[in-house]
VOKE-981057 format. One record per residue (C-alpha): residue in three letters; x, y, z. Coordinates in steps of 0.02 Angstrom, whole numbers. Example, Ala and Ser with C-alpha at 12.3 -4.5 7.8 and 13.67 -1.06 7.14 Angstrom:
<sites>
+------+--------+--------+--------+
: resn :     xx :     yy :     zz :
+------+--------+--------+--------+
:  ala :    615 :   -225 :    390 :
:  ser :    684 :    -53 :    357 :
+------+--------+--------+--------+
</sites>
This chain:
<sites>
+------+--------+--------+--------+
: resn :     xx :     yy :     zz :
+------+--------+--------+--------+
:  unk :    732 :    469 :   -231 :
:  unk :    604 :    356 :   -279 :
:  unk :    452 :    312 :   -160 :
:  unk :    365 :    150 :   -161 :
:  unk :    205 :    128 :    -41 :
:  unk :     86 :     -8 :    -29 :
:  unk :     66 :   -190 :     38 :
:  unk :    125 :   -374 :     44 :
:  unk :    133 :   -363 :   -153 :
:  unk :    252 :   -233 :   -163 :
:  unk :    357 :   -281 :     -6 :
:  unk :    386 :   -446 :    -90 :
:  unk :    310 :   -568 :     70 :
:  unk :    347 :   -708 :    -43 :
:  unk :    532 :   -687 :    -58 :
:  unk :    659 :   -727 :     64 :
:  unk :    703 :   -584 :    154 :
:  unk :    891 :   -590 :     88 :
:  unk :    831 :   -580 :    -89 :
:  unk :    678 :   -467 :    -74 :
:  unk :    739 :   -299 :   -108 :
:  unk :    797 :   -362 :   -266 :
:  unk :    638 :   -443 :   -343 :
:  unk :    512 :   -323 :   -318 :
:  unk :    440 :   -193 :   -462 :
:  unk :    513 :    -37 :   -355 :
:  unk :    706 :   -116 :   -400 :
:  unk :    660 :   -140 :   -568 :
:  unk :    597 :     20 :   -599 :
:  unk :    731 :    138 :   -510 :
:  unk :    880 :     33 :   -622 :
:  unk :    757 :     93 :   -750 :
:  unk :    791 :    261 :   -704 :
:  unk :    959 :    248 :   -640 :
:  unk :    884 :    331 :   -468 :
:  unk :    901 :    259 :   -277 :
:  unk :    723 :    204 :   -220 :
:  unk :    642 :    171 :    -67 :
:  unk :    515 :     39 :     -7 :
:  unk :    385 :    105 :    105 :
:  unk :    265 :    -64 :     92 :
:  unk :    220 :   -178 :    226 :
:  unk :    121 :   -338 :    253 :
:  unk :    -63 :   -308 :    306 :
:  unk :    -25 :   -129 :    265 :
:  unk :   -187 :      0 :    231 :
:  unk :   -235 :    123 :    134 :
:  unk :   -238 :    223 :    305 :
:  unk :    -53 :    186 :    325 :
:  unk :      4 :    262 :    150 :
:  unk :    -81 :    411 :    166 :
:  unk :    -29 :    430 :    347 :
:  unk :    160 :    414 :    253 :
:  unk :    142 :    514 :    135 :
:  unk :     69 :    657 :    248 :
:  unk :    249 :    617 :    366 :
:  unk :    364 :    583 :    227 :
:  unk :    469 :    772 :    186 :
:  unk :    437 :    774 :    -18 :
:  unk :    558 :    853 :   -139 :
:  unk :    516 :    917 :   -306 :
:  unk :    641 :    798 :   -376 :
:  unk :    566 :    652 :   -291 :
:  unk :    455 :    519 :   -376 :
:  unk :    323 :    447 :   -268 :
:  unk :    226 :    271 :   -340 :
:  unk :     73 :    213 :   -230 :
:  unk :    -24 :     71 :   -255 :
:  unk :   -166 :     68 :   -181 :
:  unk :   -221 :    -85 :    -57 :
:  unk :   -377 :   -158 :    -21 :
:  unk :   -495 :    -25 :     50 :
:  unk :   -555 :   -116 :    208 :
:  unk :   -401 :   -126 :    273 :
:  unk :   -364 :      1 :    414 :
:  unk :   -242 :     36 :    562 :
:  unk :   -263 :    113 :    721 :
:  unk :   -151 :    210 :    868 :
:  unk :    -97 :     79 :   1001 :
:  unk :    -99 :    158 :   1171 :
:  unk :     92 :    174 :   1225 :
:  unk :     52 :     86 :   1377 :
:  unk :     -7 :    -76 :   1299 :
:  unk :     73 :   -209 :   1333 :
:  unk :     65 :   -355 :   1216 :
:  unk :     34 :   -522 :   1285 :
:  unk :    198 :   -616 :   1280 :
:  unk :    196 :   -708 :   1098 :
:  unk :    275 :   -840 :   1037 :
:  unk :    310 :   -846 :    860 :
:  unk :    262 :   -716 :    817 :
:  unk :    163 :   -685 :    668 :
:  unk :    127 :   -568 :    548 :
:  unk :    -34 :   -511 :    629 :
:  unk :     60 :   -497 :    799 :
:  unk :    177 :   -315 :    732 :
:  unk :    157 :   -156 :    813 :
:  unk :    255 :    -16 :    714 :
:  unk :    331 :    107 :    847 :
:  unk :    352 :    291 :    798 :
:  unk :    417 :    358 :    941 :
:  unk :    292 :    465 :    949 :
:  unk :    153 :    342 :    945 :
:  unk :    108 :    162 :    904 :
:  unk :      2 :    102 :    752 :
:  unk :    -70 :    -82 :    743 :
:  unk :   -134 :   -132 :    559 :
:  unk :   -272 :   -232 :    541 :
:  unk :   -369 :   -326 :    370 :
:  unk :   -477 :   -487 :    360 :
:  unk :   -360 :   -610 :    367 :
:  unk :   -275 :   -541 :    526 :
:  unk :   -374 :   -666 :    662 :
:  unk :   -288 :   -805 :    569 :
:  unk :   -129 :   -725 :    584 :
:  unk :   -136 :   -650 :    768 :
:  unk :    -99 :   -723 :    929 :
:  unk :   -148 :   -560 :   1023 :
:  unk :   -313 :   -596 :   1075 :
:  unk :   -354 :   -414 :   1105 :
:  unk :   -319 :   -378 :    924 :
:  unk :   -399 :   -525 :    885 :
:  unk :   -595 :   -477 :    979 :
:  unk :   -557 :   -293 :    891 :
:  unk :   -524 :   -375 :    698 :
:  unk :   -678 :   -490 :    726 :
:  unk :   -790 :   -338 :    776 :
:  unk :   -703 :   -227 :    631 :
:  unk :   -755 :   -351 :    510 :
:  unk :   -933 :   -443 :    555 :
:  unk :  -1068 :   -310 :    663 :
:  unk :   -970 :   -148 :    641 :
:  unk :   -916 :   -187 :    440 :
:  unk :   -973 :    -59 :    314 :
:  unk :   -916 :    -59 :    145 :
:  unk :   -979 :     68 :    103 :
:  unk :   -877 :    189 :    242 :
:  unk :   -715 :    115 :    192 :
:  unk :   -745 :    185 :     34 :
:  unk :   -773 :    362 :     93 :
:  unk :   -636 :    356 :    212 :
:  unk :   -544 :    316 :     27 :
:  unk :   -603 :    463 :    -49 :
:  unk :   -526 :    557 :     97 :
:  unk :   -350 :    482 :     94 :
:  unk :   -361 :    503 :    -84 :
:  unk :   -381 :    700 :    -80 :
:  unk :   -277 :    719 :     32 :
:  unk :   -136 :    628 :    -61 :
:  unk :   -177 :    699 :   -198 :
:  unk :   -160 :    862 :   -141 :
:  unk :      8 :    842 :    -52 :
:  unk :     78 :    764 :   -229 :
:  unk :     29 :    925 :   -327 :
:  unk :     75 :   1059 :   -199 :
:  unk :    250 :    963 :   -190 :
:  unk :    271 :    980 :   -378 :
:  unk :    339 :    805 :   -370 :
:  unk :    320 :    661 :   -520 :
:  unk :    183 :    532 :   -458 :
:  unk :    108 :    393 :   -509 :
:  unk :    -49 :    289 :   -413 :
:  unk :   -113 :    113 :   -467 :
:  unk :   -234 :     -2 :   -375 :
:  unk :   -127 :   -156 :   -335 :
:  unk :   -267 :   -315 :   -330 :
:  unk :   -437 :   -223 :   -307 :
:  unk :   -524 :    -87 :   -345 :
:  unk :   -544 :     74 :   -229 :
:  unk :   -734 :     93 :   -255 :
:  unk :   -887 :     30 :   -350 :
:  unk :   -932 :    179 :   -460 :
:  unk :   -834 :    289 :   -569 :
:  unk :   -814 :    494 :   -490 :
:  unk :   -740 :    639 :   -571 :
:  unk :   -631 :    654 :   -412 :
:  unk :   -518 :    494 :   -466 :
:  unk :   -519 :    542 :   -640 :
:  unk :   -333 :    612 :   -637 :
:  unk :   -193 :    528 :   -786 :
:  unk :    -66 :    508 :   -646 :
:  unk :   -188 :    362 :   -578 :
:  unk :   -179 :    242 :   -695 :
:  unk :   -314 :     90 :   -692 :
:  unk :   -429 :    155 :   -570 :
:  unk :   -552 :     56 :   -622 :
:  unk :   -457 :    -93 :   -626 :
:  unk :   -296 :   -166 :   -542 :
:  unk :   -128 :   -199 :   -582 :
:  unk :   -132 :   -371 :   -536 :
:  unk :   -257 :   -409 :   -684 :
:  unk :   -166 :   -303 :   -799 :
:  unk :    -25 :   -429 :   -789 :
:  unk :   -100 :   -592 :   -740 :
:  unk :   -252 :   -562 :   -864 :
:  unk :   -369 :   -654 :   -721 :
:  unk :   -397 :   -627 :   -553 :
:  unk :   -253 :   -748 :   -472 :
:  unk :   -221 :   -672 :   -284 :
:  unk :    -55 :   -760 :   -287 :
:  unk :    111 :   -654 :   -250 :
:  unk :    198 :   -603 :   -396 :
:  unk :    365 :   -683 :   -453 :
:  unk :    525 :   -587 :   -495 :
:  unk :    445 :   -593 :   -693 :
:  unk :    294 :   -534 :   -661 :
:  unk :    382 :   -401 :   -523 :
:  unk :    490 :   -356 :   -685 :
:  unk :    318 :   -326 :   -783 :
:  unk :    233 :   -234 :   -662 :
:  unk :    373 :   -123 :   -668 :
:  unk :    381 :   -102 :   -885 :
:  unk :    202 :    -69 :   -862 :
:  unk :    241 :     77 :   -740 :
:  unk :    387 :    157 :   -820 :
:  unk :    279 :    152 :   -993 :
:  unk :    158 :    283 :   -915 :
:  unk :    280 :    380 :   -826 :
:  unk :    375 :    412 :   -977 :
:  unk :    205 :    438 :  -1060 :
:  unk :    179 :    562 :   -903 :
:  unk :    343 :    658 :   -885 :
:  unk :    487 :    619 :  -1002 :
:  unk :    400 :    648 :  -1172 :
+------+--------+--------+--------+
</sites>
């Protein structure tokens, strides 16, 4: 099975939802390998949130796990299972709670006050992001998920590949990133293809690119 993690760009937000699953890079690359595939994306989804997937998700040896990497201020955070949303009405993207079971998770990123009619979640994105913001801790807290990845992906004995999908993780180069299986980690995907830094959603060709450019290094990784 093939593994696909990250955020709106992968999940395809800019497709309707009928057609989604087939325009996104994690389609073209599993007919590419002739292999089923999952998409683990979301909207709004963190760095925080692949890493807390990965850590949940039961790896096989066979399986092929692709992560690209979101922007790193971007976080989540456990939703006491008593809360009780106000009552919303059209909802938006901002508004989604993912239930576990187990326990709730709420994600949250910049634009989220824009996109929220919670105005709990709301108050807690605007503090997140003006007095309590610090760059340079959302870096670190990268560095963690990171290692931690990265050493679930080699103990598995799995075939991996990690990109960063519109930004990159950190503002200095460190040994600890310096692996081949993470391609561009000093750049981004999305300027790899667009050649400029244009924020806009890819489109089923550039989708189809993003997922040449992938398969390229994975054969380069582990069918040679």
């Amino acid at each position: 099975m093939i593994y696909a993690f990250g955020d709106s760009f992968t999940y395809g937000y800019n497709f309707k939802e009928k057609d989604r699953e087939n325009c996104t890079w994690p389609y073209f690359f599993s007919n590419q390998l002739n292999l089923p595939y999952t998409n683990m994306s979301a909207p709004g989804g963190s760095n925080w949130r692949i890493a807390r997937q990965i850590h949940n998700l039961h790896i096989q040896e066979k399986d092929i796990i692709i992560i690209g990497w979101t922007e790193p201020s971007r976080f989540e955070f456990g939703v006491n299972q008593k809360y009780k949303q106000p009552l919303i009405k059209n909802g938006r993207i901002g508004d989604l709670i993912e239930d576990h079971k187990e326990y709730k998770v709420k994600r949250f990123f910049n634009q989220l006050s824009e996109r929220t009619n919670d105005p709990n979640a709301k108050l807690f994105n605007d503090l997140a992001y003006t007095v309590y913001y610090d760059e340079k801790w959302f870096e670190e807290m990268f560095k963690i998920m990171f290692s931690s990845c990265l050493y679930i992906l080699k103990n598995k004995k799995c075939n991996w590949i990690m990109f960063n999908t519109w930004i990159k993780q950190f503002s200095s180069k460190d040994v600890l990133f310096d692996v081949p299986q993470y391609i561009f980690n000093t750049s981004d995907m999305n300027f790899k293809i667009k050649n400029e830094h244009n924020l806009n959603y890819w489109n089923v060709e550039e989708h189809k690119k993003v997922a040449s450019v992938l398969f390229d290094f994975y054969k380069t990784l582990y069918l040679q």
